[in-house]
N, C-alpha and C positions, 0 to 999 in steps of 0.2 A: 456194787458195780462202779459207783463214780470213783472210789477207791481204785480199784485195777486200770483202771481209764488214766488217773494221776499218774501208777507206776508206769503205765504206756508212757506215758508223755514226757516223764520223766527220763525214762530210757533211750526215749528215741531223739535225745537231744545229742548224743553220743554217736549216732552214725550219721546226723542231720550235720553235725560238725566236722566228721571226719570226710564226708561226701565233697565238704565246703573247700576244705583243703589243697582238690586237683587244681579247681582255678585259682588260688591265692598260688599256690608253688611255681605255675606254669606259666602266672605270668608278671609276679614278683620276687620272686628268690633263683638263685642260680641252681642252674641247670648241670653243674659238672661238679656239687658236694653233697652227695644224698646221702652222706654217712652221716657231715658234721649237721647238716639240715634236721637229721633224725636225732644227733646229741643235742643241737639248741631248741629242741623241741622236748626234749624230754625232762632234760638237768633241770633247765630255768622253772617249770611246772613244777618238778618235785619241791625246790628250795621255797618258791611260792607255799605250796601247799602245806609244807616244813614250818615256815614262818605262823601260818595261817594255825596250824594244828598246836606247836610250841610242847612238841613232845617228839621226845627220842627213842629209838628203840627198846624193848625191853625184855629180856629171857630169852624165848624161842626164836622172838622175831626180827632178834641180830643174824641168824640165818635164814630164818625164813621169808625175809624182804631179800636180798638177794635172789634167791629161786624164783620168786615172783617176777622180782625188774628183769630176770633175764628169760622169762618165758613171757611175757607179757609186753616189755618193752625191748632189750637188748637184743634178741637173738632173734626175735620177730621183725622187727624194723630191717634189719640186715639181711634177713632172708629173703623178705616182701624187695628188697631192692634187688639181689641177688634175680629174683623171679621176672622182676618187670623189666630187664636187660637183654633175659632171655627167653619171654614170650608174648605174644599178642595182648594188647592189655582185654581184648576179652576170652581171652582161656585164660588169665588170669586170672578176674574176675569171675567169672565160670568155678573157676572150683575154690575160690571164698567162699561162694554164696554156699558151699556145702556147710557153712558153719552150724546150720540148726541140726544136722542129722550128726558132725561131731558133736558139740553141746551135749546134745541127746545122750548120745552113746556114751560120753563120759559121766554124763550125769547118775544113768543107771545105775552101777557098781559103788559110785563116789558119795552121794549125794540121795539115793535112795528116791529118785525124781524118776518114777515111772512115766512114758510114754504115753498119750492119749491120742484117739482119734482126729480130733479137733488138731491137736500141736501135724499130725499128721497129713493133714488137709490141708494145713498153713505152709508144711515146711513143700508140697508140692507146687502148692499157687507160687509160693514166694520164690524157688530155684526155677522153675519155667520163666516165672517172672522177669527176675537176671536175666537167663539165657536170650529172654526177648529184648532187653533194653541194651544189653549191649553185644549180642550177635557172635557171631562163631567164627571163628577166622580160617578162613580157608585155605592159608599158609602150613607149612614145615613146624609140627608140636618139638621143641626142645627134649627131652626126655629131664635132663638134666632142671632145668626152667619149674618142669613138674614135679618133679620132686622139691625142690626147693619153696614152691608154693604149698604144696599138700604137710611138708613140715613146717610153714610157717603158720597155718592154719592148725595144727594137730598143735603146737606149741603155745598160741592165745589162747585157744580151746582150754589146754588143762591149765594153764595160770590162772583162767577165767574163774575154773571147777574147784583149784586149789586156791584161790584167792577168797573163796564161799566156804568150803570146808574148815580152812581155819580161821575162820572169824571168831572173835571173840568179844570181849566187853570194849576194846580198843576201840575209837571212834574211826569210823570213815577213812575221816580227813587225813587220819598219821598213815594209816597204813599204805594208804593210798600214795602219801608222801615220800614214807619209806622205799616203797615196789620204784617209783618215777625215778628218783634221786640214785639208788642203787643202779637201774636200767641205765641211766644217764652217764654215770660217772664210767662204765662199763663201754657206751655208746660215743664215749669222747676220748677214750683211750686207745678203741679201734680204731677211730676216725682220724687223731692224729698218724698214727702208724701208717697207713692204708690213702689219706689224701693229705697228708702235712697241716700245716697251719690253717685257724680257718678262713671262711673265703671273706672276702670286703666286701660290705654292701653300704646302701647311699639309706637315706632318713627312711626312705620308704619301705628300702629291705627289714628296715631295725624294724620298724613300726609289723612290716608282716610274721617277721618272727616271732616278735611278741605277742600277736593274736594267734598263732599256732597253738603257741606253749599254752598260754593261757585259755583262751577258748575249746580250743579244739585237742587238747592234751587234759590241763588241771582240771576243767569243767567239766569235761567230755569225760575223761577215767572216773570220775566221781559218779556223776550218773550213772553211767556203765553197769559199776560195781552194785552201788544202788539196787539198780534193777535186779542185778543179780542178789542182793538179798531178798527183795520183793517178789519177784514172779520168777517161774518155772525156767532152768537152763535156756531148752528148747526154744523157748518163747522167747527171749531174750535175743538168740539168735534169727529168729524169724525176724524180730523189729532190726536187727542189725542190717539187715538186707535192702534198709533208706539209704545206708550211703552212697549203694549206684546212682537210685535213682537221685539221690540230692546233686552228684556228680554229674548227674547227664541235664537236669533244670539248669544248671546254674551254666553250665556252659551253653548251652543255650542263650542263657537272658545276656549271659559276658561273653560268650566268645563269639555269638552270632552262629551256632551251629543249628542242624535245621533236627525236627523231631519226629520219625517217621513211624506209622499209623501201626507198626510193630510194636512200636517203644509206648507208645500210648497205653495197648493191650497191656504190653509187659508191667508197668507202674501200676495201673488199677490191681492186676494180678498180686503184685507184692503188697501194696493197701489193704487188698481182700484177705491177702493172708496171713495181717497182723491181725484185723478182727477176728478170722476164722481161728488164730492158736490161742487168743488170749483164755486166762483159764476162769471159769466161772465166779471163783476167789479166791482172794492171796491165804498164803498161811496164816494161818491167826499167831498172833502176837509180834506179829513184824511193823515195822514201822516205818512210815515215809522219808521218817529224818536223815540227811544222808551224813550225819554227824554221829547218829546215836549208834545203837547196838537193838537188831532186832528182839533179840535176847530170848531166841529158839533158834540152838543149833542144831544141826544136820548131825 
């Protein structure tokens, strides 16, 4: 048990990061380049992790990091901004939080991760959960908005699925490097085309970039991944469901926003239903190390 509790915690360092990110963006990085924000968030991480790993691609996975960086970083990142231009950020958020029922559903065919009761308790608390913490908008749904979300969602989903399927004796650290660097270089090519040169920023812009990339991108994918060698899709997704609530704490304690006895319910619900999916135990022969190779694949 204290085992699965580790991959918890491990995992949920990954949307506790990414939650972190609305208030660093919002009120230190500019506000009119969310392309090149997503390429200096991406590139810098992979080359990081590049350096860190000190291994280059090899055979299959000269193509198969590309497919990764562009489902998991490249074509996600630009969708999710495409999405929040064009709708309420909580029907945005709203249908993220479906991530544990996609997970799920790809898991099944992919990955041979049957569904359980429990993952299906959690994935109910936890979407209520959302819906409660950040509300429904009672505005005009984009049609356009929604689909671009439900495919940014359906796209981290199977990077996630195919990021676990083909794992091999490769550590971690490269692949992971691979997927970022690949997204990145893809993510800075658009972003010149699309916003020109990138934008200037002062010591403190440099300084938040660099906790992006590194924190809440190299650290954050890493655990991520992790998790997903450790514990069940679904479950994965269920812990993913901290980054509202880490988004809606922190503007709170930073931006002085108030927290209402909705949002209270809604947090505990998403809490309860990362204990309620977690799975009794990990597959045997996997391992914590987020460097090594559980070495049982799917």
């Amino acid at each position: 048990m204290e085992t699965i509790w580790r991959a918890v915690a491990i995992t949920a360092v990954a949307p506790i990061a990414w939650g972190a990110t609305y208030v660093v963006t919002r009120h230190l990085l500019p506000a009119d380049a969310p392309l090149w924000g997503a390429a200096l968030r991406a590139l810098p991480a992979g080359v990081l992790l590049l350096l860190l790993a000190r291994r280059m691609p090899r055979a299959a996975w000269w193509w198969k990091a590309p497919i990764l960086g562009a489902l998991n970083f490249g074509g996600f990142f630009v969708l999710v901004y495409i999405a929040a231009q064009l709708l309420p950020s909580s029907v945005a958020a709203s249908i993220m939080a479906l991530a544990p029922l996609v997970l799920a559903g790809l898991a099944w065919p992919l990955l041979r991760q049957l569904p359980t009761a429990r993952w299906a308790l959690g994935s109910v608390l936890g979407i209520a959960g959302v819906v409660l913490i950040v509300g429904l908008s009672a505005g005009g749904v984009s049609p356009a908005g929604v689909v671009a979300s439900a495919i940014a969602l359906s796209s981290s989903s199977l990077g996630a699925i195919l990021t676990t399927r083909w794992r091999d004796d490769t550590p971690l650290l490269a692949t992971t490097s691979w997927q970022l660097t690949a997204g990145g270089i893809a993510l800075t090519a658009v972003a010149a085309v699309v916003e020109g040169p990138p934008p200037r920023v002062d010591a403190t812009g440099v300084a938040a970039y660099a906790g992006v990339a590194v924190v809440a991108t190299a650290l954050a994918f890493v655990c991520w991944f992790t998790g997903l060698r450790l514990l069940p899709a679904g479950t994965v997704g269920v812990i993913g469901l901290l980054n509202p609530v880490t988004g809606v704490l922190l503007g709170i304690a930073v931006g002085g926003e108030s927290l209402g006895a909705g949002q209270v319910i809604g947090i505990v619900a998403v809490l309860a239903a990362i204990v309620a999916s977690r799975p009794h135990k990990r597959v045997r022969g996997q391992s914590l190390s987020p460097g090594g190779d559980p070495g049982d694949r799917n």
